[in-house]
ZAMARGU-4260 file (C-alpha; in steps of 0.2 Angstrom, whole numbers, plus 5000, padded with zeros to 4 digits):
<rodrens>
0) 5059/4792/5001 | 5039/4786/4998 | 5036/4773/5009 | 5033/4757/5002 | 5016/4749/5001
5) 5020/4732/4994 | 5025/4720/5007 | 5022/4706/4995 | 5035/4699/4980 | 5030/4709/4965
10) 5039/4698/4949 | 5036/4680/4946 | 5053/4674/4953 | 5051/4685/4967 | 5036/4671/4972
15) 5050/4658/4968 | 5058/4664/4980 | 5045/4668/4993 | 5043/4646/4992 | 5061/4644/4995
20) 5061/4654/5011 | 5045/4649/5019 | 5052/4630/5016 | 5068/4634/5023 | 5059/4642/5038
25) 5051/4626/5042 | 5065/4616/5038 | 5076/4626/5051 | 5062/4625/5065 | 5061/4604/5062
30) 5081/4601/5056 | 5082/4594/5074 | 5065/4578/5071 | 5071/4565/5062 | 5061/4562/5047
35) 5055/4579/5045 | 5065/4584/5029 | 5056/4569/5024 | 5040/4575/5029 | 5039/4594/5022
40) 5043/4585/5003 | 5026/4573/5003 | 5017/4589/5012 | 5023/4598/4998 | 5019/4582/4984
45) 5001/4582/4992 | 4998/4600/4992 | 5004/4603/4972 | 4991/4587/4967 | 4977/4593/4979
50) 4978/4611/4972 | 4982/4604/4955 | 4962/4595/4956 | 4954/4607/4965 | 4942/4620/4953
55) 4948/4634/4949 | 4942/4650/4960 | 4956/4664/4959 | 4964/4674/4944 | 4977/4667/4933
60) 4991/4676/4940 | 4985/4674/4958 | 4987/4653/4953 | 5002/4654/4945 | 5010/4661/4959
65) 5004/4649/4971 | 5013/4636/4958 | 5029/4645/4960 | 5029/4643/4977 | 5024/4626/4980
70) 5038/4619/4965 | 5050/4630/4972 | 5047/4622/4988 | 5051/4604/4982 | 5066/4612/4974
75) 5073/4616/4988 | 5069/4601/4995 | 5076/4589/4980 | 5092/4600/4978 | 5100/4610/4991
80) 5112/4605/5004 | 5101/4607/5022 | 5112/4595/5030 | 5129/4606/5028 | 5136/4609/5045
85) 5144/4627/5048 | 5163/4631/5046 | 5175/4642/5050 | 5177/4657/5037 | 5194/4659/5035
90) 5202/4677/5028 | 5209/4672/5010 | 5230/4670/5017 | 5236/4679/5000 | 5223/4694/5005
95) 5229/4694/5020 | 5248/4693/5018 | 5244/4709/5004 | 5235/4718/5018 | 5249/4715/5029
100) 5263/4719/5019 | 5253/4737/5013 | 5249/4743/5030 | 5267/4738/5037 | 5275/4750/5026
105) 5262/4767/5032 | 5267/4776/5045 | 5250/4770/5056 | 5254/4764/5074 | 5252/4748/5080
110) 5235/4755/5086 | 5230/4761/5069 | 5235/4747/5060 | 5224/4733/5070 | 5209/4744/5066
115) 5214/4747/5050 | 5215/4729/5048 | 5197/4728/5057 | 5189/4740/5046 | 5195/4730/5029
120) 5193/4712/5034 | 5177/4716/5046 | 5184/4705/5057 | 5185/4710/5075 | 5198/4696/5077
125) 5211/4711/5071 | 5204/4724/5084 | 5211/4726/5103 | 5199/4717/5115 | 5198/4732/5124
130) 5193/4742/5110 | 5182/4728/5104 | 5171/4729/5121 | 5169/4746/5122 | 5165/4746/5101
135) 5151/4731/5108 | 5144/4741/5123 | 5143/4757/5112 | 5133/4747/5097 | 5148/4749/5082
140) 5155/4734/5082 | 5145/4730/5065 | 5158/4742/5057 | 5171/4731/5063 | 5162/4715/5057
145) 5160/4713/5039 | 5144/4719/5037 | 5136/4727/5022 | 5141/4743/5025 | 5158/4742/5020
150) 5153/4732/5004 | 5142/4745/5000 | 5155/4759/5000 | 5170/4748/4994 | 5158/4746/4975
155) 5149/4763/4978 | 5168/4770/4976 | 5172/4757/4962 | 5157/4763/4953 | 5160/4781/4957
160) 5178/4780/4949 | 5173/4769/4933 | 5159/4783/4931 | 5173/4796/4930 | 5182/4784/4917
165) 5170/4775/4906 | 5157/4789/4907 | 5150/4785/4890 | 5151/4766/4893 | 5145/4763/4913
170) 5140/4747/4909 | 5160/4743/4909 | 5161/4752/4927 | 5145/4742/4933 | 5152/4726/4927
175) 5170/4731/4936 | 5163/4736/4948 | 5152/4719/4953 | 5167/4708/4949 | 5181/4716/4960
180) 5165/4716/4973 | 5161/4698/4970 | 5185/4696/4973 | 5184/4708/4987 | 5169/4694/4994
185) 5178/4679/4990 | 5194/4686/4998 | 5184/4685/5016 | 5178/4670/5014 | 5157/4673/5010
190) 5151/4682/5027 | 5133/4684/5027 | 5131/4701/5028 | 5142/4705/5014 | 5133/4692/5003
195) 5116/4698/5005 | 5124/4717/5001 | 5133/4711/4986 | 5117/4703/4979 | 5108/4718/4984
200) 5120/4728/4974 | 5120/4714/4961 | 5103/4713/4957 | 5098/4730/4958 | 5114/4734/4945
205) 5107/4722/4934 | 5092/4729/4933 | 5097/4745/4928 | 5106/4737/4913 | 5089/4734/4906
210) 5081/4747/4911 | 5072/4737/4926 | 5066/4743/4945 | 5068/4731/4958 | 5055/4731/4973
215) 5062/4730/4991 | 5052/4716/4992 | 5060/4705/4980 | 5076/4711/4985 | 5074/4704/5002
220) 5066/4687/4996 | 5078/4686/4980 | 5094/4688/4992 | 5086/4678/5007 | 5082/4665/4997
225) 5099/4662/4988 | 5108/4663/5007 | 5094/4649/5011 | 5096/4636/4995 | 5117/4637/4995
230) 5121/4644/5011 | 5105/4635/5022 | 5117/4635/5039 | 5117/4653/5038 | 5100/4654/5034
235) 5092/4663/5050 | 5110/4666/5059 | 5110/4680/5072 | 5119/4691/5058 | 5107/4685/5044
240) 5091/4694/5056 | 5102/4707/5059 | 5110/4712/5045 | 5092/4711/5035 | 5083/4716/5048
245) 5091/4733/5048 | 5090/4733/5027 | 5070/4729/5033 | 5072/4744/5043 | 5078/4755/5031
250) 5065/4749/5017 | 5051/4748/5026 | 5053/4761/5042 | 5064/4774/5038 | 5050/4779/5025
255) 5037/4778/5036 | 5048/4791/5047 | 5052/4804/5036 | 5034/4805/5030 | 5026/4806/5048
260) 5041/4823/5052 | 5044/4835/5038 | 5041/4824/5022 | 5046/4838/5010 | 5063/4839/5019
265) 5079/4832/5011 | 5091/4838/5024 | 5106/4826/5029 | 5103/4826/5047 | 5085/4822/5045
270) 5091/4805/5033 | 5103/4800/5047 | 5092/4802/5060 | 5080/4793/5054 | 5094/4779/5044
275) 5096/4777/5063 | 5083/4775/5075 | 5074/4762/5058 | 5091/4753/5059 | 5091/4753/5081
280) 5072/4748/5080 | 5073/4735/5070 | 5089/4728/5078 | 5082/4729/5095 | 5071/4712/5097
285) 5087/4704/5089 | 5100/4709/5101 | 5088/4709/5117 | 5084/4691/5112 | 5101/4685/5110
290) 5112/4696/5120 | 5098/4701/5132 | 5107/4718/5132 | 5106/4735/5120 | 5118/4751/5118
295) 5106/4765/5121 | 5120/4777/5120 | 5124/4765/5102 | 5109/4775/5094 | 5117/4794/5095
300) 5135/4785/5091 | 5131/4779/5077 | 5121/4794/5071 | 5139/4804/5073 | 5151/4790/5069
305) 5143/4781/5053 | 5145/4794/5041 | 5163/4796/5046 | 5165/4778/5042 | 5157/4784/5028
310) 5171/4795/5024 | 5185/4783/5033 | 5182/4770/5023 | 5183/4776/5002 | 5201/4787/5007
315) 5207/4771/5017 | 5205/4759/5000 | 5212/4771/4990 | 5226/4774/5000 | 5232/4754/4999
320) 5226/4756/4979 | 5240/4770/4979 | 5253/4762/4988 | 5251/4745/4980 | 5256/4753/4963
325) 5267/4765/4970 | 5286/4759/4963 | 5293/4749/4977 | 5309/4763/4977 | 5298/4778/4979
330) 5286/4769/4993 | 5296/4775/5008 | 5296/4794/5001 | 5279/4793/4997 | 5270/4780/5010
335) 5267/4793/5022 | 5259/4805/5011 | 5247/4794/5004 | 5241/4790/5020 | 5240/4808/5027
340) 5221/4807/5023 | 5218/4791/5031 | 5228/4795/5048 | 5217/4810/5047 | 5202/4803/5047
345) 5204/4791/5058 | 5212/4798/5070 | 5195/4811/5072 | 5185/4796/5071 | 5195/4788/5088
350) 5195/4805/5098 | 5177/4806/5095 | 5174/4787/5099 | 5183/4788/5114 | 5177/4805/5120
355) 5157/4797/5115 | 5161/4780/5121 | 5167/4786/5139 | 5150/4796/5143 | 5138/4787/5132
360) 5136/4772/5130 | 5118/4768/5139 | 5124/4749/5139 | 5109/4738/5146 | 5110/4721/5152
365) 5096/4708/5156 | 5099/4693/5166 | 5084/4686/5158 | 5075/4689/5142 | 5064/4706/5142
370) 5052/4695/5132 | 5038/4712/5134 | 5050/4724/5129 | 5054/4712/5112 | 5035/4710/5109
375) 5029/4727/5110 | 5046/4732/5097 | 5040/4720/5084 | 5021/4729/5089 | 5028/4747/5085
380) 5040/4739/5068 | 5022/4733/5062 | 5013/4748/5067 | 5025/4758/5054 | 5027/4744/5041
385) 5010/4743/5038 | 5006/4764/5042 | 5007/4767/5023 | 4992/4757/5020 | 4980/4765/5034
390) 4967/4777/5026 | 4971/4790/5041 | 4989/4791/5040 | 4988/4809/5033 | 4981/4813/5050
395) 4994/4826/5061 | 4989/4818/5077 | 4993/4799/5073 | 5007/4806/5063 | 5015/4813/5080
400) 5011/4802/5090 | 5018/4788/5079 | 5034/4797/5075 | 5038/4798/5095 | 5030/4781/5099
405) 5050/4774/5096 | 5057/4788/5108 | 5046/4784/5120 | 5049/4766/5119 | 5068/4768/5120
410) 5068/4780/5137 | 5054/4764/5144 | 5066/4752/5138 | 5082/4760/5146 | 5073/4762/5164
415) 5066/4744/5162 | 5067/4734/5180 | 5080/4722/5177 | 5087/4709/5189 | 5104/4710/5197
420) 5116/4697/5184 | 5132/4690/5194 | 5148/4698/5188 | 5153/4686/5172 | 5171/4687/5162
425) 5179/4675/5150 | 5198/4678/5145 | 5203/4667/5129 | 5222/4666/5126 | 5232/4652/5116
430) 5228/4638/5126 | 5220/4643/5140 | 5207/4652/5146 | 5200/4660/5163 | 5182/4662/5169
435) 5177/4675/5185 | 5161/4672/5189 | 5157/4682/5205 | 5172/4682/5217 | 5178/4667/5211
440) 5191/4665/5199 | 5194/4649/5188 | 5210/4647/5175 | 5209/4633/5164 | 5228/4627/5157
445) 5243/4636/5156 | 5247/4655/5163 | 5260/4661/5151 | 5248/4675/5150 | 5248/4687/5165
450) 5233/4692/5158 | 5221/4680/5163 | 5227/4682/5183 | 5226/4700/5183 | 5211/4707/5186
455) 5202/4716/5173 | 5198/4737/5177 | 5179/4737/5184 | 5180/4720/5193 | 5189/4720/5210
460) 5202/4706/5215 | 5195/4687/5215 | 5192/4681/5233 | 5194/4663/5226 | 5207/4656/5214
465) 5207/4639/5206 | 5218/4633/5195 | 5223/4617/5188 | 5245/4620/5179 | 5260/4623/5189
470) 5265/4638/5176 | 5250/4650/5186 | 5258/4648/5203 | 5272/4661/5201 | 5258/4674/5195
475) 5244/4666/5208 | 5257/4668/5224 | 5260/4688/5219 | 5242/4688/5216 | 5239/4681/5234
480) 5252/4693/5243 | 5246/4707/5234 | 5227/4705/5239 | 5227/4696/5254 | 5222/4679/5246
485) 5218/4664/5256 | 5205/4653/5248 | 5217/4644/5232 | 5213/4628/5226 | 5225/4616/5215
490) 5216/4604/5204 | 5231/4594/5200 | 5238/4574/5199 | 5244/4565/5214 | 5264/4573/5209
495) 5256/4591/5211 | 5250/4587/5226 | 5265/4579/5234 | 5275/4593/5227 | 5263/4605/5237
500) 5264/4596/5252 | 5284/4596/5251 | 5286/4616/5250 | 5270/4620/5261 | 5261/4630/5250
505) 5246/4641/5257 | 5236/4631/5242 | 5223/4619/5244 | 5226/4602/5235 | 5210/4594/5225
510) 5217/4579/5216 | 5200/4570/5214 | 5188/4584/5206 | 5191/4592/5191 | 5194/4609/5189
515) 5175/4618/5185 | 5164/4603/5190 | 5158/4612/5207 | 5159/4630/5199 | 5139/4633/5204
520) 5126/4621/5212 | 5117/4619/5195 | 5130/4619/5182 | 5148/4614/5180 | 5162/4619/5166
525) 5177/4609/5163 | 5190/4610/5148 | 5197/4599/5136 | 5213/4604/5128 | 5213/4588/5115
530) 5228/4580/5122 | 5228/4561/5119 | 5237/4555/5136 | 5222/4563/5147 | 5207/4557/5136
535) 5204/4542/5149 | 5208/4553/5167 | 5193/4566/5157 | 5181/4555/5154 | 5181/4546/5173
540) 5181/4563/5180 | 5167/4569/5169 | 5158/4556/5174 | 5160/4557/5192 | 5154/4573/5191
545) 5140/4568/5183 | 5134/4558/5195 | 5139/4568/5211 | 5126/4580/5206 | 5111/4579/5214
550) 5100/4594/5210 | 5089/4589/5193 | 5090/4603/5185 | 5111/4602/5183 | 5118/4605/5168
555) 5134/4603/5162 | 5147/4610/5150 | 5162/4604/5143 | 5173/4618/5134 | 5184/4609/5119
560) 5198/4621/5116 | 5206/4609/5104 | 5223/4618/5094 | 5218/4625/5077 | 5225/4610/5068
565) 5212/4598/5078 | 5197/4609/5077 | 5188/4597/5066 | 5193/4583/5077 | 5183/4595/5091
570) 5168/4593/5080 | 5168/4575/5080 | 5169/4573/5100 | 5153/4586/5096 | 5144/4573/5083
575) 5149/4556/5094 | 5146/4562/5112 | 5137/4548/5114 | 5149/4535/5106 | 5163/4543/5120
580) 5151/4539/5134 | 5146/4558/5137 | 5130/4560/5145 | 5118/4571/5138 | 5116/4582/5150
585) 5133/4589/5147 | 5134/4603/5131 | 5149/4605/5123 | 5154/4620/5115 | 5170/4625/5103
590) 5183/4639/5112 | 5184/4649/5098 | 5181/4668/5094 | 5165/4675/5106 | 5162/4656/5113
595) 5158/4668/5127 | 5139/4669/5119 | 5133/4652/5119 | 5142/4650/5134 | 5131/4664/5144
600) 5118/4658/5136 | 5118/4640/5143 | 5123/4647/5160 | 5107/4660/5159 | 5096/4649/5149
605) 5099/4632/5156 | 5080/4624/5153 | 5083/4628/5134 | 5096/4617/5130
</rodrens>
């Protein structure tokens, strides 16, 4: 691949484009000022008439453009939706009831079938938490997400089966193609990575109906800026930097890479390789950032695993095609040859998970932001994104010594002196949840799970146990004989504690503070499960917590794990916090799928919020 030199929009509405984004870049940095929207449309007003009077001093086409970009601005000001407030994506429930139904009739395992189900959804929710940690610490969990990836092979096998059948008229395949793409989209529900791959794919398809090249340039403002006007609260999302910084990578980097080692090469191992380490470099600051950790060990497993998936995922949708419009009295006979290929192929891609995933992973943790190590990433992206343009690139030294700069970044990286984090698990069940933070172990509502007392493999027993419902004593009192236990704390009402105090349990009663509010000297985490008759008993507890604290920098946290029919009632208690007499200083945060990372970042990060 020739690397790219034009870092700027080449077309007119590329610039269009280019406005839209740098005006929704400000608006997201200032959505939190009041007035500001207010403010970037009469910045905007003042710039078009003061550049409207000024003379003329650059070319025609240098002016127009700068007109694109200050009209689009104030179209995006005037007409898009920035005050749309994020929602739960739902898998489309006929979709899903179709998925279930095909897979139920293979002869997959239980296993099989939850990461089968991953795989085609991309949602992780389908995936076994066990599995979905270790796919997180070994960098794959993106081909368990919907990500483009699997967009990009579910129409890449569309297109290559329409070729075969309409080889005289592809433009009925390409227009097949897009539109049970665009179904396949809808079905989940608009994720952002498989929007911004199915405009990609749009876009770039269309432009070969005319005969037309789209620059990666335009291709990345053109998709951004759509996600930005009719999607803004995804606009800048952890999986909209990551899911275009790894395109960014792969436009801009990957290019850079193959022409710095053995440019006239075309072998598959070098195009991985390289897919790869552009992909992992570009991800990196991302990750560090957010997660403040990085798979190491992710860069080698996803040069082996990828183009398995690669394979995996092409047999996988055509063995549901086949056994969709197999007659339903020959399914039994024939389901589990049609998904002899499948079972195959994922079973290699398990064994080789597990075998990789066991011995290396290289999973890295910060307890703080490495902010050096995300500087001097963004300083070695730069380096290769502009590379094309230097006059000395041809040069073999600076074309070695740039081509190992990333290697030698990712063995610093890995050895990096990092501070010792306390040992930190959530458990998220239905209605009820656990957090272990050190040796002390804290189980919010009910224990009809036995998962969320038992310890998890790699932490030892909890020295500590508080609890607050009477359904965890029976699994807390094994939990006590079995590890010698003796520090237990009930967080009950005045008939728990009676009832304690008539059996003589080894359990320590603590009727007037509520569970989570002295979890750590500088921040406390307490849970509401929505339930009406305990709304006034919350908010007097929450407020003498609030003012039993006496160290200034306290924060607090109030964990709304409301039933799925109340969730947008949850979001309410979110926009009136102050209307229920909640102070500011508490943050309050939806139990919902990976709550866990705002909650570690609040508990890590505490002067941010």
């Amino acid at each position: 691949m020739k690397p790219e030199i034009y870092l700027l929009p080449r077309s007119d509405f590329g610039w269009f484009c280019l406005g839209i984004c740098g005006t929704a870049f400000f608006q997201k940095l200032g959505c939190r000022f009041p007035g500001f929207h207010s403010l970037l449309i009469l910045f905007s007003l003042g710039l078009l008439i003061f550049y409207s009077i000024l003379p003329r001093k650059t070319s025609h086409t240098v002016d127009k453009r700068i007109y694109l970009c200050i009209l689009s601005s104030l179209v995006f000001l005037f007409f898009a939706n920035v005050q749309a407030s994020p929602r739960p994506r739902t898998i489309n429930p006929l979709f899903r009831s179709y998925l279930e139904t095909q897979i139920k009739k293979s002869p997959l395992s239980k296993f099989e079938s939850r990461i089968i189900m991953g795989f085609v959804t991309g949602s992780t929710k389908e995936i076994p938490p066990s599995f979905k940690e270790m796919a997180k610490e070994s960098g794959i969990l993106h081909l368990f997400a919907a990500s483009g990836l699997h967009l990009g092979i579910f129409i890449g096998s569309l297109q290559f089966f329409g070729n075969l059948c309409f080889s005289k008229q592809k433009w009925i395949s390409l227009l097949l193609s897009l539109g049970i793409g665009f179904l396949y989209l809808a079905a989940l529900d608009f994720p952002v990575s498989f929007l911004r791959a199915y405009l990609f794919v749009f876009l770039s398809l269309t432009a070969s109906l005319f005969y037309r090249k789209i620059g990666p340039t335009d291709l990345l403002v053109i998709s951004s800026a759509s996600i930005a006007f009719f999607l803004f609260y995804d606009f800048l999302s952890i999986g909209f930097l990551l899911s275009f910084g790894a395109v960014f990578g792969i436009f801009f980097i990957k290019p850079s890479f193959d022409f710095c080692f053995l440019p006239k090469s075309k072998s598959l191992f070098k195009e991985n390789l390289h897919l790869t380490l552009a992909c992992s470099l570009c991800s990196f600051p991302i990750l560090v950032f957010y997660f403040r950790s990085f798979s190491f060990g992710g860069i080698g497993i996803n040069f082996l695993l990828v183009p398995i998936a690669g394979i995996l995922l092409p047999i996988l949708y055509l063995s549901l095609f086949l056994q969709s419009i197999v007659p339903t009295f020959l399914v039994e006979s024939l389901s589990s040859w049609i998904w002899v290929p499948t079972s195959f192929a994922l079973s290699i891609f398990l064994k080789l998970f597990s075998a990789l995933a066991t011995y290396g992973r290289g999973y890295q943790t910060w307890a703080v932001v490495p902010k050096g190590l995300c500087l001097i990433s963004i300083f070695i992206i730069l380096c290769f994104t502009f590379y094309p343009k230097l006059r000395i690139r041809n040069w073999a030294i600076l074309k070695t010594s740039l081509y190992l700069l990333p290697c030698l970044f990712f063995g610093f990286s890995f050895f990096f002196p990092r501070e010792k984090i306390p040992s930190f698990e959530t458990k998220l069940a239905k209605g009820n949840l656990s957090i272990r933070l050190e040796d002390h172990l804290y189980i919010f509502g009910t224990c009809y799970s036995k998962k969320l007392i038992e310890s998890s493999s790699g932490f030892p027993p909890p020295k500590k146990i508080s609890f607050e419902s009477e359904s965890c004593l029976s699994g807390i009192l094994s939990q006590m004989s079995k590890h010698q236990i003796t520090d237990v704390f009930w967080h009950g009402t005045n008939q728990d504690m009676e009832w304690i105090q008539k059996f003589q349990l080894p359990i320590r009663p603590k009727e007037k503070e509520i569970l989570g509010s002295d979890m750590n000297p500088l921040f406390s985490i307490i849970r509401f499960d929505g339930n009406p008759k305990t709304i006034q008993r919350f908010l007097k507890q929450t407020r003498e917590a609030d003012k039993s604290q006496t160290n200034q920098g306290w924060k607090g946290i109030l964990l709304l794990d409301f039933p799925p029919w109340k969730k947008k009632e949850a979001k309410e208690w979110i926009q009136y916090q102050k209307l229920l007499g909640i102070s500011t200083a508490w943050k309050m945060i939806l139990v919902e799928d990976h709550f866990e990372i705002p909650l570690r970042h609040h508990l890590q990060y505490p002067d941010l919020l």
